[in-house]
N, C-alpha and C positions, 0 to 999 in steps of 0.2 A: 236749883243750884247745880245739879247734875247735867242739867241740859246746857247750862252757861260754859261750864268745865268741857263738854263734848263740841261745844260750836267753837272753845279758846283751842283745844284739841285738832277738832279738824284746820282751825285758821294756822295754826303754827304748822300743821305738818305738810297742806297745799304752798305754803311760802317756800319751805326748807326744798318741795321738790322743786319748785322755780327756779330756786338759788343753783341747783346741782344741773339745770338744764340751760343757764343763760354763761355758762363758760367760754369763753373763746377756744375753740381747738387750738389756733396759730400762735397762744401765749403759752406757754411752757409753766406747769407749777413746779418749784425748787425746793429742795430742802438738805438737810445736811448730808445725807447720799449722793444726792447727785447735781448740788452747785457745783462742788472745786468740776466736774468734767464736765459740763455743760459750760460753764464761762471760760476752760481753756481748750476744748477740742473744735470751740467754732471759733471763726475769726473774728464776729463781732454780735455782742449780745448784749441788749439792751437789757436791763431788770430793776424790777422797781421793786423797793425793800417798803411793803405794807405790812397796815396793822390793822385785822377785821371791824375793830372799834371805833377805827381813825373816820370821822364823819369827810375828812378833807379825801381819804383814800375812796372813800364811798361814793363821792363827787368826780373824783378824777378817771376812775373805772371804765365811764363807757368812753372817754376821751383815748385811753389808753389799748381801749379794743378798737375806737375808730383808727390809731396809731398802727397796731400790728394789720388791719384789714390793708391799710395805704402802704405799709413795708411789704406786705405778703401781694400786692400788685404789682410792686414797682420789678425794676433789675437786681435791688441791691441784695447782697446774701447776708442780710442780717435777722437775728432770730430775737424774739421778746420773747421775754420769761418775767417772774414774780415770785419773791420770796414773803412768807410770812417772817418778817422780822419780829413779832412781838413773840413768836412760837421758837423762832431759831437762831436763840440772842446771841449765840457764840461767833455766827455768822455776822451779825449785825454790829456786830461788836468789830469785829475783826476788820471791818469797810467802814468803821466810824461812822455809823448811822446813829442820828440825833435825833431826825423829826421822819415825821412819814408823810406823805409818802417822797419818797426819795429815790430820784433815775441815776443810775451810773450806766457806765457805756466801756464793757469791758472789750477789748480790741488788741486783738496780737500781746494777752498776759500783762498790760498798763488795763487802768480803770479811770474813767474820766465823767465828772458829775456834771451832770446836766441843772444848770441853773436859770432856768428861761421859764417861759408863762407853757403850763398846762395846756397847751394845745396840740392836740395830734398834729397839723400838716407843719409848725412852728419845728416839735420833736423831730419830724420828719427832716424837715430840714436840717437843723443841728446837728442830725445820725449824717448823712449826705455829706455836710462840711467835714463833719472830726473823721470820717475813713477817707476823704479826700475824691468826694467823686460830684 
């Protein structure tokens, strides 16, 4: 029994450092500090309001890092970020978030929700049309 406990032990704590090494540097983590200045001190920021639980957030994840990899190549000066909406309900609250995960596209202090298919070069697109380039 003590050895099952040390191998459920060592399994839980090689995943947790995974999880802390597979971050995107180029996605921005958000929280009630520092949303309000990071969605109005850049001119356009994508942020997707998840929830670690959300099985559909856990699916969209690498989409959303192949997303910021194709913004962080291009010309365009837009930044991705991500909030824990399930951790930072007053924010989520406040952007009328309903489901997760959920893209708005904050641009010159207007927010504008992205309702299209999960596909990063699709997002890509969409960000391109709404800032007009």
């Amino acid at each position: 029994m003590s050895n099952m406990l040390s191998i459920l032990f060592c399994i839980f704590f090689l995943s947790s450092i995974g999880s802390v090494f597979n971050k995107n540097p180029a996605i921005i983590e958000l929280n009630d500090e520092n949303f309000k200045t990071t969605t109005e001190n850049n001119p356009y920021v994508l942020v997707e309001f998840y929830a670690p639980w959300c099985k559909y957030c856990k699916n969209f994840a690498p989409e959303y890092d192949k997303t910021a990899n194709l913004l962080q190549k291009s010309s365009l000066n837009v930044k991705l970020a991500k909030i824990d909406a399930a951790k930072h309900t007053s924010i989520a609250k406040e952007h009328g978030i309903k489901g997760y995960p959920t893209l708005k596209l904050f641009k010159n202090g207007q927010c504008e929700k992205y309702e299209g298919d999960r596909d990063a070069w699709k997002i890509a697109e969409w960000i391109k049309t709404s800032i007009g380039q």
